[in-house]
C-alpha distance (Angstrom), angle and dihedral (degrees) to the residues before:
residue distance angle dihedral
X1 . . .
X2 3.92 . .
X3 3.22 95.4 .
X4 3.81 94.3 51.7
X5 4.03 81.6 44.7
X6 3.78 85.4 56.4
X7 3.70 100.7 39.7
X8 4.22 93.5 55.1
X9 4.41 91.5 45.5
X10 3.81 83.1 60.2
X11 3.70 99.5 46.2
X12 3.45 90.3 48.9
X13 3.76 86.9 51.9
X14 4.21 92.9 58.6
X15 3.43 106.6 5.5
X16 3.81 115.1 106.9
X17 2.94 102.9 -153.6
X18 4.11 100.1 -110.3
X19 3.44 128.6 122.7
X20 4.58 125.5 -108.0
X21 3.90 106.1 -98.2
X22 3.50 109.5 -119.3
X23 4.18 128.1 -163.7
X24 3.37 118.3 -112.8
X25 3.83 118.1 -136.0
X26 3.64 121.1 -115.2
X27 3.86 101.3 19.9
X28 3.98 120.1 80.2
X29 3.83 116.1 -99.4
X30 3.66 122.6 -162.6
X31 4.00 115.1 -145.1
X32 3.78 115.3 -170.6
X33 3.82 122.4 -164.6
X34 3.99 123.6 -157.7
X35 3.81 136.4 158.0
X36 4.00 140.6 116.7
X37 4.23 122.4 -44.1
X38 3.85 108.5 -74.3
X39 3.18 106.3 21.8
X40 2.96 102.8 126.2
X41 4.49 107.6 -106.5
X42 3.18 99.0 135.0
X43 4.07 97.5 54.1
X44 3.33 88.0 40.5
X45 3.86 94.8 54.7
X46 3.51 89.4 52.2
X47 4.36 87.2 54.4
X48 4.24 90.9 44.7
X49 4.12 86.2 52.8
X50 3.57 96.8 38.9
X51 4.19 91.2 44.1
X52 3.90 91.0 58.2
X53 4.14 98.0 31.9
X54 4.09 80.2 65.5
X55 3.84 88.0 48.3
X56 4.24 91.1 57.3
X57 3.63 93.0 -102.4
X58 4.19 114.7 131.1
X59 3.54 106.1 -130.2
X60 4.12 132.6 173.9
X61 3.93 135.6 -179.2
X62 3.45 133.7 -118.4
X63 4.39 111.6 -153.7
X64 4.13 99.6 -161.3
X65 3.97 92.3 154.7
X66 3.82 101.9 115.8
X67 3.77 92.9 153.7
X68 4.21 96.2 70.8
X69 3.48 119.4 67.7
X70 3.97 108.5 -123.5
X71 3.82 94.3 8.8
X72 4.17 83.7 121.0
X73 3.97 86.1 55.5
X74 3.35 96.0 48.2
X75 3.55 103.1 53.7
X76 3.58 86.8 35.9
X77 4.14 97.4 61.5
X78 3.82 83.2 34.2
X79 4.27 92.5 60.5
X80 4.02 88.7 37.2
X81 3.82 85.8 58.6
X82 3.51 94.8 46.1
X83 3.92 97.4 41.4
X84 4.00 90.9 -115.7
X85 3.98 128.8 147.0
X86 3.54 110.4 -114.9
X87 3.55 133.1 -160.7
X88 3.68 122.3 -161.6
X89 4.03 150.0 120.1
X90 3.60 136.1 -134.2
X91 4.17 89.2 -169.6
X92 3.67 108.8 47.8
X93 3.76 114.8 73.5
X94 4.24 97.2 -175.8
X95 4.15 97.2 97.7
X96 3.80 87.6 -165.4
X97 3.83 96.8 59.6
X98 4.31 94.1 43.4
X99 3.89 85.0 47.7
X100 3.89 94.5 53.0
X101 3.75 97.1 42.5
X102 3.64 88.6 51.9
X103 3.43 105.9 44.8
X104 3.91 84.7 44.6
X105 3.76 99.8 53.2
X106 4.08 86.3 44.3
X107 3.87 90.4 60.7
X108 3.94 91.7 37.9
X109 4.10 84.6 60.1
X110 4.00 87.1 47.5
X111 4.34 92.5 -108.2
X112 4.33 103.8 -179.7
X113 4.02 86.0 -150.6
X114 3.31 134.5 23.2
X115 4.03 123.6 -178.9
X116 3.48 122.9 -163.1
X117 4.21 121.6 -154.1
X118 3.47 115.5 -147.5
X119 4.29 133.7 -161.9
X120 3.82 108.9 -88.5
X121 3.71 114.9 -109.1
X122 3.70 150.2 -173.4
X123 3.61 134.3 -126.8
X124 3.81 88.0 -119.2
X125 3.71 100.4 51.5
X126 3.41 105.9 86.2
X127 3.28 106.1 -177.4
X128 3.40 94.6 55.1
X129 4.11 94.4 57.3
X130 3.85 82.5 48.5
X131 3.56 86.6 61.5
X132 3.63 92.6 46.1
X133 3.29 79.5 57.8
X134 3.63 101.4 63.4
X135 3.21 98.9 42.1
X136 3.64 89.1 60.0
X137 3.64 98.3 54.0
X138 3.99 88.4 45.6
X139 3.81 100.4 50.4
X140 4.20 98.2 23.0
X141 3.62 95.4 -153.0
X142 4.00 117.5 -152.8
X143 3.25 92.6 -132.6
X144 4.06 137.2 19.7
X145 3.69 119.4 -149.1
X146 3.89 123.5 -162.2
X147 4.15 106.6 -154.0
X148 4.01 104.3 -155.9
X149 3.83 121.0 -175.1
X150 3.73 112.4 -121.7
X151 3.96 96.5 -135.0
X152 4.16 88.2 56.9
X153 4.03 88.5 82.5
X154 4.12 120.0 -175.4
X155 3.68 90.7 -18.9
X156 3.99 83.9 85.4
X157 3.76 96.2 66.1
X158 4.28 81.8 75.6
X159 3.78 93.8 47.5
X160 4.05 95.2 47.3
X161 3.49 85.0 40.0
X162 3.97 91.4 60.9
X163 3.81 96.6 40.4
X164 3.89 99.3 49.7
X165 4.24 85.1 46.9
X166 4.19 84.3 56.8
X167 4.06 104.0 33.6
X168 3.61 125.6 5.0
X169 3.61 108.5 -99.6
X170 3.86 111.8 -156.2
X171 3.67 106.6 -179.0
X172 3.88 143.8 16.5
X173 3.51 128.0 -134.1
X174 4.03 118.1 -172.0
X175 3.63 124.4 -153.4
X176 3.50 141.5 -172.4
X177 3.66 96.4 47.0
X178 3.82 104.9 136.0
X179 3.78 87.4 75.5
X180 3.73 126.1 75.7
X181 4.19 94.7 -79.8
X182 3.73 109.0 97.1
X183 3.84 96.5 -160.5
X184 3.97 95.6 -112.4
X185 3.51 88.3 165.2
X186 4.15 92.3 66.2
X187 3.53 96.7 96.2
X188 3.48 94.1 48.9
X189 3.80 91.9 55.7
X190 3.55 92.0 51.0
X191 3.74 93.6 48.5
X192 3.29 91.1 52.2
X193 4.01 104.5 39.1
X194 4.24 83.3 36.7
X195 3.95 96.4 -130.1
X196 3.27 124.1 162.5
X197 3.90 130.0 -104.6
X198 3.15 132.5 -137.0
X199 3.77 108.9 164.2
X200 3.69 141.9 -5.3
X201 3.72 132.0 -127.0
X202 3.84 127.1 -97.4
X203 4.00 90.4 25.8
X204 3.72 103.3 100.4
X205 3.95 124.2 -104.3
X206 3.55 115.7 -140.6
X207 3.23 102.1 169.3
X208 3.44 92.4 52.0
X209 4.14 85.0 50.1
X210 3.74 88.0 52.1
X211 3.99 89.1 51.5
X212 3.73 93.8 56.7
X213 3.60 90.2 52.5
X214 3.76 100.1 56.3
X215 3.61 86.8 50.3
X216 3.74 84.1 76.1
X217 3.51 86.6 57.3
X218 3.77 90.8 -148.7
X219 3.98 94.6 176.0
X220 3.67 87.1 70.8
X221 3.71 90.5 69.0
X222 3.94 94.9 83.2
X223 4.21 90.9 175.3
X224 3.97 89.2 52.4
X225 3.74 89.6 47.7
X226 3.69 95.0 45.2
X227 3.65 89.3 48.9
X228 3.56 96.9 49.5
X229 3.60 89.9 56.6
X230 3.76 98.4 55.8
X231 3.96 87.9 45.0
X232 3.25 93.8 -105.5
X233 4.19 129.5 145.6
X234 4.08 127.7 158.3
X235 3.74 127.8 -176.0
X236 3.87 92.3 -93.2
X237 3.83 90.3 59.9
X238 3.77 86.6 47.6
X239 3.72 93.3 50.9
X240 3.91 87.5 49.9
X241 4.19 93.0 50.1
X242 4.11 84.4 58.1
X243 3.66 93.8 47.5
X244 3.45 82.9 59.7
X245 3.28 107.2 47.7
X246 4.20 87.9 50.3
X247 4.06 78.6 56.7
X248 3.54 93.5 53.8
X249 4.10 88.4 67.0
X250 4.21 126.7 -121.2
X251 3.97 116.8 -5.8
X252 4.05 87.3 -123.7
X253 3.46 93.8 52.0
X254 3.96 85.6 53.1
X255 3.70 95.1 37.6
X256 4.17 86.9 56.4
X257 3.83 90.6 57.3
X258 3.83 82.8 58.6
X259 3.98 107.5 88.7
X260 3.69 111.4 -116.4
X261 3.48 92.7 20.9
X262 3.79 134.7 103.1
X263 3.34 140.5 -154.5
X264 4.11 92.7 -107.1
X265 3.25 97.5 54.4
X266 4.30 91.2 107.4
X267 3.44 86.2 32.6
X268 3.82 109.3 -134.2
X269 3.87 100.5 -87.3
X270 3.66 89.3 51.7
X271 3.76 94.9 39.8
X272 3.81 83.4 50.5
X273 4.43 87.2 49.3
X274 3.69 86.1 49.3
X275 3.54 101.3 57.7
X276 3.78 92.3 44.1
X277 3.81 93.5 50.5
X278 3.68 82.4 54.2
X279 3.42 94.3 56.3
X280 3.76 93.2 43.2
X281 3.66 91.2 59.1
X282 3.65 93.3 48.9
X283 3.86 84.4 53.5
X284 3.15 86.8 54.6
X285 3.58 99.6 55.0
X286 3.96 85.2 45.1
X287 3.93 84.9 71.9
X288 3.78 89.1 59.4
X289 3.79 126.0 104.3
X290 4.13 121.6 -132.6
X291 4.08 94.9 -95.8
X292 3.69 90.0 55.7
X293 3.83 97.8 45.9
X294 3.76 93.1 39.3
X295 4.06 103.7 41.9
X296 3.90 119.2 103.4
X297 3.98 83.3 -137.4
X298 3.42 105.9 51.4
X299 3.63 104.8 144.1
X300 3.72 91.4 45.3
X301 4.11 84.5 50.6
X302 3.75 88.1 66.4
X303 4.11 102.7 33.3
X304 4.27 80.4 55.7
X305 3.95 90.5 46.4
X306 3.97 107.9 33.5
X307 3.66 85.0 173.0
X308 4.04 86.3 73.7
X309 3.78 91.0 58.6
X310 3.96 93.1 55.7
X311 3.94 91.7 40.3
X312 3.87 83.8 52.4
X313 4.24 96.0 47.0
X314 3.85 87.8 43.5
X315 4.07 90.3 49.7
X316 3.91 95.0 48.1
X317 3.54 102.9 34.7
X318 3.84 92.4 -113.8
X319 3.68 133.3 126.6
X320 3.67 123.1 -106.7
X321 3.89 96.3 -111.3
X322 3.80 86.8 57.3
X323 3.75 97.7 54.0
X324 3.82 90.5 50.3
X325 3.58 91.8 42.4
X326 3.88 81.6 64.1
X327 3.67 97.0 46.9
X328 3.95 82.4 53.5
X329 3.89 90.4 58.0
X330 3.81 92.6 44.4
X331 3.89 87.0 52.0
X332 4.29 91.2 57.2
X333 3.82 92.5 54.2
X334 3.41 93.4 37.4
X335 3.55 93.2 55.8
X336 3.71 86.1 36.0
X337 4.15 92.1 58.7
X338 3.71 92.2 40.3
X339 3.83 86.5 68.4
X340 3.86 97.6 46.0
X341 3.56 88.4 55.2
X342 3.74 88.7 55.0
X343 4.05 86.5 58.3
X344 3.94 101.0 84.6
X345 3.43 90.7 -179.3
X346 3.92 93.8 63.4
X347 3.87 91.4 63.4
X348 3.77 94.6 39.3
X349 3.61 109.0 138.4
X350 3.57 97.6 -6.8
X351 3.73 91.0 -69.0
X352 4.09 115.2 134.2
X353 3.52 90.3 171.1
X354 3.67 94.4 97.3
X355 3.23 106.7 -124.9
X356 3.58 100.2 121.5
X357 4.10 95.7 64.6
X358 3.00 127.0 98.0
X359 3.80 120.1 -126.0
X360 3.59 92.0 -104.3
X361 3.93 93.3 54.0
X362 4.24 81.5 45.5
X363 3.74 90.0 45.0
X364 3.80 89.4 62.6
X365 4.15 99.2 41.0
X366 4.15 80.6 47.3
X367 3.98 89.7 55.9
X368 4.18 91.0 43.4
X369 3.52 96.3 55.7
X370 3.78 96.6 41.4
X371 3.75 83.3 60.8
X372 3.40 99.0 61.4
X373 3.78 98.8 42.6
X374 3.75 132.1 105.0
X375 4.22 103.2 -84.7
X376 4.20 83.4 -130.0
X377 3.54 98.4 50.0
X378 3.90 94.2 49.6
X379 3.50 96.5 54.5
X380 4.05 91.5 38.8
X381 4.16 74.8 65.9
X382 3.76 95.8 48.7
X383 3.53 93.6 -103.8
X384 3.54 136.5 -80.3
X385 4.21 87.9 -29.6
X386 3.67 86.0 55.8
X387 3.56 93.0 46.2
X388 4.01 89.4 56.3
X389 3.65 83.9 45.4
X390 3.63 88.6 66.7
X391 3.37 106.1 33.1
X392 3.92 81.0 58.3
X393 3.61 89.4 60.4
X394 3.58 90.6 42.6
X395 3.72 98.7 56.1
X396 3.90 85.8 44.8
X397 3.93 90.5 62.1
X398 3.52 89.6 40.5
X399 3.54 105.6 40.7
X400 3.97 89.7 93.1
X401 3.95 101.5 52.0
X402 4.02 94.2 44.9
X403 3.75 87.6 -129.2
X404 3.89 101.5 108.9
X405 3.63 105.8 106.7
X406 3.67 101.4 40.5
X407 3.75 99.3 49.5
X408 3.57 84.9 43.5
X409 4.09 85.7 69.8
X410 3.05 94.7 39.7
X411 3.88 93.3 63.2
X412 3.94 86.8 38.6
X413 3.88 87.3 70.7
């Protein structure tokens, strides 16, 4: 509640009042990036594209920067990586002319978002926001974005200031922030570029958690689904739930989404462990033949043959201890699925959201998962009512794709 309180006094303070542009589908929309040398725009073009190519959207970038040396390359191997058209050239030195032939051709070929990367500048160099400019007037972008390094602090309320007085800068995007920097100067960008807000740093983001798990697009795996609603979970499906977690990115990045949690919780030598015991057990696993994977029983498989768990150890380079260590984790979310399957209401109507339980039924799934998390991270939470707390606001972001439930295992692995 305070922090809500605290959040809204200091939107009012900045916020102008205007609402986020947003692209609309089927029409072409120019994007055009600017800010100072090293911040970071043309990475972060590369991340914008790539963000909505996963969401369906056809998207395409545009390298104007004839100033930096390599700047063409960069985006270039960047776009190859990320399987995105490219338009660039290493011959012509006019930015204004390779920025209007390729945002041109990109609409021609019916592109839904095209993003433009522009030479880094400095509020000093003139000619260079001149040129900025230009190439706004030539390619009339829907929407400007000013990329600010986090480390630059309050010195970047000067630099937006100079950019939104030449183009008009719609939106800021801050970099850098997995180092120590914590991007104090955002605020001041925004105040002085007048962007919108929509959230601050540090206080959780469950939608945005909710978003990464529907990019799994787990309700396209009908078997998992039918499984989980006859309670049942095998090895394989385990193996598949930390596949997606890796997908999902680094466990601090998904641990700051959490509200009330932060980033350092693991610390990054254990976040670092954590990820490479996960990949240890799926190693494991790797050493495991179809009837183990696949059996509804496969813990009991191995405690009938011990002879599987050596074969296993010997396979993966792993001692014995570790592999049954595994078997014991398998057992909790086993056991754990088992009694969502008993919950009718969960699946009722083909909605996983849970919306349909009542908050008995929730009471119980609240109490499983708490079991099986990290001791820190559920009393970082506040415990198993701060866990229901969030799961609450889970279900309420997820309540209108149908996906709440599921994803919510997923994460609990």
């Amino acid at each position: 509640m305070i922090q809500h309180s605290v959040f809204n006094e200091l939107v009012k303070l900045v916020d102008p009042g205007v609402k986020p542009w947003q692209p609309t589908k089927g029409k072409p929309n120019v994007i055009m990036f600017v800010g100072l040398q090293g911040s970071g725009k043309t990475t972060t073009c590369t991340k914008l594209a790539y963000h909505y190519l996963r969401r369906g959207w056809k998207t395409a970038l545009v390298c104007a920067d004839t100033f930096r040396a390599g700047a063409y390359d960069q985006l270039k191997q960047n776009a190859i990586k990320a399987k995105i058209p490219f338009y660039g050239s290493y011959t012509e030195v006019d930015p204004v002319n390779i920025a209007t032939e390729g945002v041109d051709l990109f609409k021609q070929q019916g592109f839904e978002l095209i993003i433009v990367d522009t030479s880094g500048r400095h509020k000093q160099e003139e000619s260079l926001l001149e040129e900025m400019l230009q190439l706004s007037n030539a390619v009339t972008p829907d929407n400007i974005i000013f990329v600010m390094d986090a480390s630059i602090g309050q010195a970047c309320e000067g630099q937006a200031r100079a950019f939104k007085e030449k183009v008009d800068v719609g939106a800021v995007i801050v970099t850098k922030l997995d180092g120590h920097a914590k991007g104090g100067g955002a605020l001041s960008a925004v105040a002085a570029t007048k962007s919108p807000i929509s959230k601050l740093l540090g206080m959780g983001d469950i939608e945005g958690l909710v978003e990464k798990v529907n990019e799994l697009k787990l309700e396209d795996n009908e078997e998992l689904m039918e499984k989980l609603k006859h309670g049942q979970f095998t090895l394989r499906d385990m193996y598949e739930q930390f596949q997606n977690i890796m997908k999902m990115g680094p466990f601090g990045q998904i641990m700051s989404m959490i509200p009330g949690l932060s980033a350092d919780l693991l610390g990054k030598g254990t976040e670092e462990q954590s990820m490479q015991r996960l990949k240890k057990m799926m190693c494991v696993m790797d050493s495991m033949n179809d009837q183990e994977l696949d059996s509804l029983d496969g813990a009991k498989l191995f405690t009938k043959q011990a002879g599987r768990v050596t074969r296993v150890a010997n396979g993966s380079g792993v001692s014995v201890r570790e592999v049954n260590e595994l078997l014991t984790q398998y057992t909790k979310f086993s056991q754990m699925v088992k009694k969502m399957g008993g919950m009718k209401s969960l699946f009722k109507g083909g909605d996983m959201s849970g919306r349909n339980m009542n908050p008995t039924q929730m009471a119980k799934i609240n109490q499983q998962l708490a079991r099986t998390m990290d001791p820190r991270v559920l009393q970082q939470i506040g415990g198993v009512s701060g866990l229901q707390q969030m799961m609450r606001q889970f279900q309420q972001q997820a309540g209108g794709s149908g996906q709440g439930m599921p994803g919510m295992f997923g994460l609990g692995s």
